[in-house]
TILUM-839065 format. One record per residue: residue number from 1; y, z, x negated of N, C-alpha, C in turn. Coordinates in steps of 0.2 Angstrom, whole numbers, plus 5000, padded with zeros to 4 digits. Layout:
BEGIN
ZABA   resi   n.c2   n.c3   n.c1   ca.c2   ca.c3   ca.c1   c.c2   c.c3   c.c1
ZABA    NUM      Y      Z      X       Y       Z       X      Y      Z      X
...
//
This chain:
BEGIN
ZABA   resi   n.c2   n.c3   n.c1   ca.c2   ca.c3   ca.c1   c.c2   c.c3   c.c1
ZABA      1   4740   5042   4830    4733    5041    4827   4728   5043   4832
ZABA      2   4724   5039   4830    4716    5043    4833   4710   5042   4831
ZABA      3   4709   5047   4830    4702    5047    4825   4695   5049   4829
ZABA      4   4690   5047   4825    4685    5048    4831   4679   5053   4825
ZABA      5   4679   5056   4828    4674    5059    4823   4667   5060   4820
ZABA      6   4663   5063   4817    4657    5064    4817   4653   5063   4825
ZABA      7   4653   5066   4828    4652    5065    4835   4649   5057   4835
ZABA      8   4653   5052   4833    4652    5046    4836   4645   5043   4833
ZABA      9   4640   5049   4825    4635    5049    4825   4631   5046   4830
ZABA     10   4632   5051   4834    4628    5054    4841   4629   5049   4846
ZABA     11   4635   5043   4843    4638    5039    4850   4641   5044   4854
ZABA     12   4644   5047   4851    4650    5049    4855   4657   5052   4852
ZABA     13   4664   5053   4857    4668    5054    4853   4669   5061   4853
ZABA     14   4672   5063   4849    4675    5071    4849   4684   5072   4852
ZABA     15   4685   5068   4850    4693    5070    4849   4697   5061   4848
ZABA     16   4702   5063   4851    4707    5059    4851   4713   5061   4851
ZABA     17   4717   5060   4846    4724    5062    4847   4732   5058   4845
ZABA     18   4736   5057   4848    4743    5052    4849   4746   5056   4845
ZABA     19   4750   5053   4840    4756    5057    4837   4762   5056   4839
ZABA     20   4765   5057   4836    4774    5059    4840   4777   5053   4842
ZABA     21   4773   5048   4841    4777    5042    4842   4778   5042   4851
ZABA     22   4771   5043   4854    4769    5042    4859   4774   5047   4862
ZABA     23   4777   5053   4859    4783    5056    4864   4789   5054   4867
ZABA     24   4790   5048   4865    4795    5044    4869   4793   5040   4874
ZABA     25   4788   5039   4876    4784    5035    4880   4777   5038   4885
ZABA     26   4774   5043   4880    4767    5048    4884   4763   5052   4880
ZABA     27   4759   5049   4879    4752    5052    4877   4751   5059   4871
ZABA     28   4749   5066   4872    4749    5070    4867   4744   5069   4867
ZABA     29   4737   5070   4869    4731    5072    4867   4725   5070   4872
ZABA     30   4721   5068   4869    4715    5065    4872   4708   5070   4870
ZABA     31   4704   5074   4871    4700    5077    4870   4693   5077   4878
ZABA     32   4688   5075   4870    4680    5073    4873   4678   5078   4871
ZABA     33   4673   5082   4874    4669    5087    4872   4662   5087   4871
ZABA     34   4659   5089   4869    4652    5091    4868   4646   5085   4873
ZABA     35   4649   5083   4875    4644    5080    4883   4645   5074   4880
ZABA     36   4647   5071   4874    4648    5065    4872   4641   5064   4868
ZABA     37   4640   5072   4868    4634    5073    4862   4627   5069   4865
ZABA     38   4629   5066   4872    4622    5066    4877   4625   5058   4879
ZABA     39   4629   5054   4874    4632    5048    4878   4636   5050   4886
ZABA     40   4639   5057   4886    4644    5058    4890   4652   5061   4889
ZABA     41   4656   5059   4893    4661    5063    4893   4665   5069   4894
ZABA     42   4665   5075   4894    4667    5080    4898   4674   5080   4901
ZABA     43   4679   5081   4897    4685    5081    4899   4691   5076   4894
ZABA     44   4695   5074   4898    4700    5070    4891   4707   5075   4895
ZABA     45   4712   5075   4891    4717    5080    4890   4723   5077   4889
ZABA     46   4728   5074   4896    4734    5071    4892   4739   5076   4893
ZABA     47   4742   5079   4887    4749    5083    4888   4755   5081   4892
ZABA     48   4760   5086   4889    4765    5085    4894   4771   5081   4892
ZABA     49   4770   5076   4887    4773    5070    4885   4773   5069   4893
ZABA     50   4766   5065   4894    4763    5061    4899   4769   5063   4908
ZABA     51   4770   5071   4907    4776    5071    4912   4782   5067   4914
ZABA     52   4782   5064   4909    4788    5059    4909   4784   5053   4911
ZABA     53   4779   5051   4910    4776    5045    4914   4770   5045   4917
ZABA     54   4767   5050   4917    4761    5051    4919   4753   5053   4921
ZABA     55   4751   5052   4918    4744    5057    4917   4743   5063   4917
ZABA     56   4740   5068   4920    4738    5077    4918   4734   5076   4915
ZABA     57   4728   5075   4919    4723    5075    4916   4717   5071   4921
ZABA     58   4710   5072   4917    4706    5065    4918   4699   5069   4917
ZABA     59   4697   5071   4920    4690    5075    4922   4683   5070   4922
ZABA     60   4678   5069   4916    4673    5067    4920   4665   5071   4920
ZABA     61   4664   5071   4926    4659    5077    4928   4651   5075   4923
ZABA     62   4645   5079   4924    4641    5081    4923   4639   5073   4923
ZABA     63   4639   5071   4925    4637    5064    4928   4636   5059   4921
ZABA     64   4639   5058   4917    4638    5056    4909   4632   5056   4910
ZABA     65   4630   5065   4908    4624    5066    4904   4619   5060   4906
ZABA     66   4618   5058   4913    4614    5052    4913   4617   5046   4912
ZABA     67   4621   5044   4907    4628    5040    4905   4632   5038   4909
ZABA     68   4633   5041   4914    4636    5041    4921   4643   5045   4922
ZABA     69   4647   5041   4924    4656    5046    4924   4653   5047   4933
ZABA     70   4656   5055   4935    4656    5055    4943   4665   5054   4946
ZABA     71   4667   5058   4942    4675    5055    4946   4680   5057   4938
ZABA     72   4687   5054   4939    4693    5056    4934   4697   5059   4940
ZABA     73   4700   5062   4936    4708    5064    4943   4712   5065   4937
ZABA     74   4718   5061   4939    4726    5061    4939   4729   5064   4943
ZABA     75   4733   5069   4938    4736    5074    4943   4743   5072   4946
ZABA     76   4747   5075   4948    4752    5075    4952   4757   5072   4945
ZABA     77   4757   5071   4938    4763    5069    4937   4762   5062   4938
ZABA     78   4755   5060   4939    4756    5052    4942   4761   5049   4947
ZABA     79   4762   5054   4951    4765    5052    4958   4772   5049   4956
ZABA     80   4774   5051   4951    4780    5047    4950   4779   5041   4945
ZABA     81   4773   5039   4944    4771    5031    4941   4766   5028   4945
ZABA     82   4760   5033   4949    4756    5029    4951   4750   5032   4952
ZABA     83   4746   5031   4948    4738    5035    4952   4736   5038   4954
ZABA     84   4734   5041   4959    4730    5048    4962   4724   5049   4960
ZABA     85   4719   5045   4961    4711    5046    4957   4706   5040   4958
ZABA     86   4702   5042   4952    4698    5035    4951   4692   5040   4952
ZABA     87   4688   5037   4957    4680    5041    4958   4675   5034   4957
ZABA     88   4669   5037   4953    4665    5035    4949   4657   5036   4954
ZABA     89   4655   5033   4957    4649    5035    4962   4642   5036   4956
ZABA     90   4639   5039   4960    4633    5038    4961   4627   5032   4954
ZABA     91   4631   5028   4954    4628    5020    4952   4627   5022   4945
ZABA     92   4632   5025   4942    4631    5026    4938   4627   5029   4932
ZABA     93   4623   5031   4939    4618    5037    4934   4610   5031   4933
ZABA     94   4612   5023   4934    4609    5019    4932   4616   5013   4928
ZABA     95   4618   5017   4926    4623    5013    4921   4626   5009   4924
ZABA     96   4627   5011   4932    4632    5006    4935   4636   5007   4941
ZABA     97   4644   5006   4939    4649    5011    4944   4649   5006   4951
ZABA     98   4650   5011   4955    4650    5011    4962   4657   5009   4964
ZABA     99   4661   5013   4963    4667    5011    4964   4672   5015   4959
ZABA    100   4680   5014   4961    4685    5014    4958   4692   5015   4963
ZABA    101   4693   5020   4967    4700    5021    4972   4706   5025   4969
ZABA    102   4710   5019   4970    4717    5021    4968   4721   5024   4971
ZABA    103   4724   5029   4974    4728    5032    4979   4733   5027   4981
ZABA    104   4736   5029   4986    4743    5028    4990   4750   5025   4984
ZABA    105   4750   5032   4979    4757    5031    4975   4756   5026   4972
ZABA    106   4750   5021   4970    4749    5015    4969   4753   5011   4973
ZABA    107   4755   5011   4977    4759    5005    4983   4766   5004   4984
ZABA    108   4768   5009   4976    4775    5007    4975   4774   5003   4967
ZABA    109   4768   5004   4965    4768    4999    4960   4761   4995   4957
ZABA    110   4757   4997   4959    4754    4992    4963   4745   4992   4965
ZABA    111   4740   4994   4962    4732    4992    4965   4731   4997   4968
ZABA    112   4727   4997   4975    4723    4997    4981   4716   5000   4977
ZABA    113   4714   4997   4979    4707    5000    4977   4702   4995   4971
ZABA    114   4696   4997   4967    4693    4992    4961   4687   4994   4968
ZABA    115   4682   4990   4969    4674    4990    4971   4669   4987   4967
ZABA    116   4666   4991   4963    4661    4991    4961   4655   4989   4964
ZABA    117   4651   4984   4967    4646    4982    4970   4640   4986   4967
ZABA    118   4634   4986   4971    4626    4988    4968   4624   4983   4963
ZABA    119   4627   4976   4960    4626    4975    4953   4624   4978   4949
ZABA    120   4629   4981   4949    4633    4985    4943   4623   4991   4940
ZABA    121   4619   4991   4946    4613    4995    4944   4609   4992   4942
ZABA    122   4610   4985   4941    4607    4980    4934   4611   4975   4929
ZABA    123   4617   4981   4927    4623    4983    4925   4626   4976   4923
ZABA    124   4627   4973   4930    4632    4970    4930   4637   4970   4938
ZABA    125   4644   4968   4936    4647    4967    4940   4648   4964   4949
ZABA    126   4650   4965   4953    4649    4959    4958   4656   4958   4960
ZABA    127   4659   4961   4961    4668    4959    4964   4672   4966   4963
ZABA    128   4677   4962   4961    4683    4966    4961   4690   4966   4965
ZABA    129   4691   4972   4970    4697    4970    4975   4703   4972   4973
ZABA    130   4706   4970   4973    4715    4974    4972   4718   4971   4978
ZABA    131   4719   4977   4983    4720    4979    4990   4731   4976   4989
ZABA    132   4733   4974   4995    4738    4970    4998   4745   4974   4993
ZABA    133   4745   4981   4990    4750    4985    4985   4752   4980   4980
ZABA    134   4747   4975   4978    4750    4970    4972   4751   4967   4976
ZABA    135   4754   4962   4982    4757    4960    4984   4766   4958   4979
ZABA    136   4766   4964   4979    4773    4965    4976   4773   4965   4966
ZABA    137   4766   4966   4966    4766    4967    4961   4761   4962   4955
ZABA    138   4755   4959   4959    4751    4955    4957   4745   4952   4959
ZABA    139   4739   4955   4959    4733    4955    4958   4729   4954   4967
ZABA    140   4728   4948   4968    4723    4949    4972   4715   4951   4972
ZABA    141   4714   4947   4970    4706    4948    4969   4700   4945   4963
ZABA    142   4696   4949   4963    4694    4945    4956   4687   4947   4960
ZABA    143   4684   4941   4958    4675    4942    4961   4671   4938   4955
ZABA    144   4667   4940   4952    4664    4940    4948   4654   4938   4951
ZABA    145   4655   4932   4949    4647    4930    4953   4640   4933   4951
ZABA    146   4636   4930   4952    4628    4930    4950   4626   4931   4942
ZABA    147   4632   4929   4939    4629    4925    4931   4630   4933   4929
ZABA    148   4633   4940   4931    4633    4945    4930   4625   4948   4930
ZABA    149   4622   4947   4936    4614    4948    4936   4609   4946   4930
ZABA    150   4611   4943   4926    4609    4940    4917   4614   4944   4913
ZABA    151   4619   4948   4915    4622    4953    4910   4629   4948   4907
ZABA    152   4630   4942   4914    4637    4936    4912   4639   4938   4918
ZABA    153   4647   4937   4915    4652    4935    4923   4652   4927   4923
ZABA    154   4653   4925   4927    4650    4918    4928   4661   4916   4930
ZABA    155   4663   4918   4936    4671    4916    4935   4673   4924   4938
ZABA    156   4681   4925   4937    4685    4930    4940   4692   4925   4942
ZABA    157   4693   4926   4947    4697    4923    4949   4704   4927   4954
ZABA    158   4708   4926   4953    4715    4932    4953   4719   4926   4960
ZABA    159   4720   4928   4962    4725    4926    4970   4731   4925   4971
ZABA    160   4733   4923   4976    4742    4921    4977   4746   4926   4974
ZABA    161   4747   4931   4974    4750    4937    4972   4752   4936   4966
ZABA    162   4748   4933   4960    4748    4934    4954   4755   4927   4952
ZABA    163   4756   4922   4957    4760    4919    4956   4768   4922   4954
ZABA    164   4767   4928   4960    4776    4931    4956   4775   4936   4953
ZABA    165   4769   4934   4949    4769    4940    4939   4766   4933   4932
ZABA    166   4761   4933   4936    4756    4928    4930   4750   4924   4932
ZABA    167   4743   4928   4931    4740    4923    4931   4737   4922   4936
ZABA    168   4735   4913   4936    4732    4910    4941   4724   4910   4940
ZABA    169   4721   4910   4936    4711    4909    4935   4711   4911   4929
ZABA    170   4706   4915   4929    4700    4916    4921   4692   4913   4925
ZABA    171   4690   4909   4921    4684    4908    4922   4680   4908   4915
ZABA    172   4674   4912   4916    4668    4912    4913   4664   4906   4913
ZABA    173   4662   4904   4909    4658    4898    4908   4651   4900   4907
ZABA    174   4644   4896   4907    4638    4898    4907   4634   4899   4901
ZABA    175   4640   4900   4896    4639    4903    4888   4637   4910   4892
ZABA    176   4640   4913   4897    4636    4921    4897   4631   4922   4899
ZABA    177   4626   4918   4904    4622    4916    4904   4617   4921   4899
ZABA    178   4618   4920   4891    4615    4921    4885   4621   4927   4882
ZABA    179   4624   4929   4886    4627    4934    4887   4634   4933   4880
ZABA    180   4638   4928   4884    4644    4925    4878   4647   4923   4884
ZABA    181   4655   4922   4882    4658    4919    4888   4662   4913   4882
ZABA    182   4663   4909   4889    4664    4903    4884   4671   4902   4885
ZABA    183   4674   4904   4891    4684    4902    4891   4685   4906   4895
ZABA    184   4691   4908   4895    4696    4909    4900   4700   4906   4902
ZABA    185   4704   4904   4906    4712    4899    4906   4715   4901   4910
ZABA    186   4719   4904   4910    4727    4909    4913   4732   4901   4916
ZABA    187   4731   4901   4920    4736    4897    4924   4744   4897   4920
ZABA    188   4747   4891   4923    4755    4888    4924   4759   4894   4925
ZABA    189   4756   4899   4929    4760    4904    4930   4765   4909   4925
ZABA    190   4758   4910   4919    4760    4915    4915   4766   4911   4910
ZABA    191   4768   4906   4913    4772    4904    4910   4780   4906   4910
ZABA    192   4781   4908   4915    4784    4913    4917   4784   4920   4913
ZABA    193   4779   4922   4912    4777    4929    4908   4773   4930   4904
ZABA    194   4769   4923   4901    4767    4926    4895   4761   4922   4893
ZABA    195   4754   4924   4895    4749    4919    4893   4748   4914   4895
ZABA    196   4746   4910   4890    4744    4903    4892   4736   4902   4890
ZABA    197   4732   4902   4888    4727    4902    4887   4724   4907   4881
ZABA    198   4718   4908   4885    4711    4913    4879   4705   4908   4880
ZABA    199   4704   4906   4874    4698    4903    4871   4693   4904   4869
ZABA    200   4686   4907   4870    4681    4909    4867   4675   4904   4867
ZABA    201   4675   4904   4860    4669    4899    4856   4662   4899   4858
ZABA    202   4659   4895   4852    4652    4893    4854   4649   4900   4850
ZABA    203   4651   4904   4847    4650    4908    4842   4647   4915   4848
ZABA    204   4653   4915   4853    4648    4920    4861   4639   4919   4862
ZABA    205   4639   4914   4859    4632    4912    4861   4627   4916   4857
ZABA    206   4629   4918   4852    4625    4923    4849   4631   4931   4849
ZABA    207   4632   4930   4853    4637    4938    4855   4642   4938   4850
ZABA    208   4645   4933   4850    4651    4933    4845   4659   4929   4847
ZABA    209   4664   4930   4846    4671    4927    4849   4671   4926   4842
ZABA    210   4675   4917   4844    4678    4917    4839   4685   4917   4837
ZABA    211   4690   4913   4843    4696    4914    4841   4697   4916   4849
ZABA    212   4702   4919   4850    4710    4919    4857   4716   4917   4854
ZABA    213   4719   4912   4858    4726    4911    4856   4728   4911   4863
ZABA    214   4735   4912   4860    4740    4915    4868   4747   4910   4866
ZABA    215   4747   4907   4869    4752    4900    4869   4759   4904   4868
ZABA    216   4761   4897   4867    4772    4900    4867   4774   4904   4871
ZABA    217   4772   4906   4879    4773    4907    4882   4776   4916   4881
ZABA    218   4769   4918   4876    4772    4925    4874   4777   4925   4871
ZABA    219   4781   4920   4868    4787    4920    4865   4789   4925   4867
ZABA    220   4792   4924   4877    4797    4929    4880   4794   4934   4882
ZABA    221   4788   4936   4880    4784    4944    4882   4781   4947   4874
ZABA    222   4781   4943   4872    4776    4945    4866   4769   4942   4863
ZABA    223   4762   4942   4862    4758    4940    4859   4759   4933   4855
ZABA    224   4756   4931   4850    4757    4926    4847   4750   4924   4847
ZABA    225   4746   4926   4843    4740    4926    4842   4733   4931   4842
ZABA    226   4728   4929   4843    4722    4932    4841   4718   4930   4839
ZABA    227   4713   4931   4833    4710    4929    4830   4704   4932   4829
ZABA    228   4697   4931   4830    4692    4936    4828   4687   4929   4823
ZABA    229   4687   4932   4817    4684    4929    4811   4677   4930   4813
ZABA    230   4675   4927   4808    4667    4926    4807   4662   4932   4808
ZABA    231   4665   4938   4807    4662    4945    4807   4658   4943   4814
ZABA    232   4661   4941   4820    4656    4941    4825   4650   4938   4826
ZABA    233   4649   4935   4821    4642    4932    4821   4637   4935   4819
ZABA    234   4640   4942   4817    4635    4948    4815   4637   4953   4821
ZABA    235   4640   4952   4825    4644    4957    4832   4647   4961   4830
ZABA    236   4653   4959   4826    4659    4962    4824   4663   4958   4822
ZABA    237   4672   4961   4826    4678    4958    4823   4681   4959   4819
ZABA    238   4682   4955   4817    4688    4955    4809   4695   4956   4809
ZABA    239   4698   4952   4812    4704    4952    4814   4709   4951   4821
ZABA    240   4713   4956   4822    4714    4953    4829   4723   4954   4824
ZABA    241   4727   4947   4826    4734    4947    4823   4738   4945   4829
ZABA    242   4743   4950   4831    4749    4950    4834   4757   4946   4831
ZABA    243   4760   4941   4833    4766    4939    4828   4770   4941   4831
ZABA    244   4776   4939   4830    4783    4942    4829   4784   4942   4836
ZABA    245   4783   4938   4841    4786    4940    4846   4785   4947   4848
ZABA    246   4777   4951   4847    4779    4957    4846   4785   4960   4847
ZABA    247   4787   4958   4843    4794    4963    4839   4800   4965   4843
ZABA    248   4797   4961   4850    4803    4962    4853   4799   4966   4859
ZABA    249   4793   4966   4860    4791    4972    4865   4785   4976   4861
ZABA    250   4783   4976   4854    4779    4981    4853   4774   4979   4847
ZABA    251   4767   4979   4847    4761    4978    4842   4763   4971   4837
ZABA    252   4763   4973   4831    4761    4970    4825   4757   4967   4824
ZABA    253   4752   4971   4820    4745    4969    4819   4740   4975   4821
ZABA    254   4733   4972   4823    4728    4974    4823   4725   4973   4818
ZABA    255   4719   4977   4813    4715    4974    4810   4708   4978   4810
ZABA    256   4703   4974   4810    4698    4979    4811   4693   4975   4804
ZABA    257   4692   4981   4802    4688    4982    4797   4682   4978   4796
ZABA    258   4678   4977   4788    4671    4975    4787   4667   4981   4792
ZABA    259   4669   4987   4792    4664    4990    4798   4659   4987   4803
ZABA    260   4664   4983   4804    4660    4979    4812   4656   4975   4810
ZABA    261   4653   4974   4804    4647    4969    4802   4640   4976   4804
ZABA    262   4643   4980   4803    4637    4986    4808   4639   4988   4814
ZABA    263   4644   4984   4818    4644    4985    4823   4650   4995   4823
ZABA    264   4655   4992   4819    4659    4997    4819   4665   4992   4816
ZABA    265   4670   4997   4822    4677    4997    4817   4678   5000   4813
ZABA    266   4685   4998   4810    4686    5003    4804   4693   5005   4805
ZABA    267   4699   4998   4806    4705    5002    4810   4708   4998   4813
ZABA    268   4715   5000   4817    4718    4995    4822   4728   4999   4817
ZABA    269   4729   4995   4817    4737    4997    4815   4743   4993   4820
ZABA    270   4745   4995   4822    4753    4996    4827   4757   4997   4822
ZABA    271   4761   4991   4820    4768    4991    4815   4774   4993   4820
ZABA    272   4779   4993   4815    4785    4998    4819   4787   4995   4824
ZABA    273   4786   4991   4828    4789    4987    4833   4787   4994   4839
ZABA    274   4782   4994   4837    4778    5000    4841   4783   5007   4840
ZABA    275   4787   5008   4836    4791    5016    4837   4795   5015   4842
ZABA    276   4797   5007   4845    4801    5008    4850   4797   5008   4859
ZABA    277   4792   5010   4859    4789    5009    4863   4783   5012   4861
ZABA    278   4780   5015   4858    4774    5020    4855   4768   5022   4850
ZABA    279   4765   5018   4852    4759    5020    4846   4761   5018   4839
ZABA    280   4759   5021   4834    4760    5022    4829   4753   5018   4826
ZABA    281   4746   5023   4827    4741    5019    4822   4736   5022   4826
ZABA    282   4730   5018   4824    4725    5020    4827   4718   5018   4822
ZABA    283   4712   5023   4820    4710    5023    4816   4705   5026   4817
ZABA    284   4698   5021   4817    4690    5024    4818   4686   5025   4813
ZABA    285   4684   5031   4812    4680    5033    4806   4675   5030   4803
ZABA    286   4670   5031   4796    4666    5028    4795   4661   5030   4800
ZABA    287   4660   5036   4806    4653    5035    4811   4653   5030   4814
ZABA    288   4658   5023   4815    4656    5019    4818   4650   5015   4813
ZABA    289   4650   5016   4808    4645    5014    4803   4639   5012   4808
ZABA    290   4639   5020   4810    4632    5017    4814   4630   5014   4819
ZABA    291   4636   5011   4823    4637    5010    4831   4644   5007   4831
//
């Protein structure tokens, strides 16, 4: 479970916590302190589940208080999955991250470094690199245009790498412009592995998704469906539904509550497909009422 608490009043969270499901897989405990209270985060806390896969822990400095993360650090039980640290510049003490470096032990499985461009300090986007370790693993490049500068990504586009995993293109349409994205389209590739396309509506246009669907494809991976109801039209989802392909690598359903008609969820549920690989439930209180 994880529950968010009074805090989130204030826009922010207090606490987050995994139950035992996650002990076959990772996660005990996620813990936000007091700095949330200023739209920042202090510290988050993964136990020693996570030594069997990875996270210690995840530090973000003073930097919040101006809504700004300064760095996270993943300790040493990454090394045996992956991370070294994710550092957070400066940008974001105008609400826009600088960068994002992935260590070394990434390069047996896979990202190089994220870059964050000076957009991001008129909080948008400019490109994002995934350095030669996906190679073996996926992700070239994803560079995200000018339409970010109006608070839209205009296209992200993913690189030859992505052919021996998944996807070939997501593009952005000039729905976001008005700050709505109008499509995605995941390449011939995911055919292979999973997605075939994500579709989002004319309903973006007022800051709303209408539906995502995810082709046959996830038969042999999972997802079947997503749907987000009408609730967006007042900026909030209703439902997001997982089908049975699930069932053979994990989530059932999601459901998110009438909350989000105030711009709050209410919950997300992970059916049992998930005791074989982890999460159990997850569950937002009524302070998202107000946020």
């Amino acid at each position: 479970s994880i529950h968010f608490g009074s805090a989130w009043k204030q826009k922010g969270v207090r606490s987050i916590h995994f139950g035992s499901a996650w002990k076959q897989k990772g996660v005990r405990s996620i813990h936000s302190g007091s700095a949330w209270k200023q739209k920042g985060v202090r510290s988050i806390h993964f136990g020693s589940a996570w030594k069997q896969k990875g996270v210690r822990s995840i530090h973000s400095g003073s930097a919040w208080k101006q809504k700004g993360v300064r760095s996270i650090h993943s300790g040493s039980a990454w090394k045996q999955k992956g991370v070294r640290s994710i550092h957070f510049g400066s940008a974001w003490k105008q609400k826009g991250v600088r960068s994002i470096h992935l260590g070394l032990v990434w390069k047996q499985k896979g990202v190089r470094s994220i870059h964050f461009g000076l957009v991001w300090k008129q909080k948008g986007v400019r490109s994002i690199h995934f350095g030669s370790a996906w190679k073996q693993k996926g992700v070239r490049s994803i560079h995200s245009g000018s339409a970010w500068k109006q608070k839209g990504v205009r296209s992200i586009h993913s690189g030859s790498a992505w052919k021996q995993k998944g996807v070939r293109s997501i593009h952005f349409g000039s729905a976001w412009k008005q700050k709505g994205v109008r499509s995605i389209h995941l390449g011939l590739v995911w055919k292979q592995k999973g997605v075939r396309s994500i579709h989002f509506g004319l309903v973006w246009k007022q800051k709303g998704v209408r539906s995502i669907h995810f082709g046959s494809a996830w038969k042999q991976k999972g997802v079947r469906s997503i749907h987000f109801g009408s609730a967006w039209k007042q900026k909030g989802v209703r439902s997001i539904h997982f089908g049975s392909a699930w069932k053979q690598k994990g989530v059932r359903s999601i459901h998110f509550g009438l909350a989000w008609k105030q711009k709050g969820v209410r919950s997300i549920h992970f059916g049992s497909a998930w005791k074989q690989k982890g999460v159990r439930s997850i569950h937002f209180g009524s302070a998202w009422k107000q946020k």
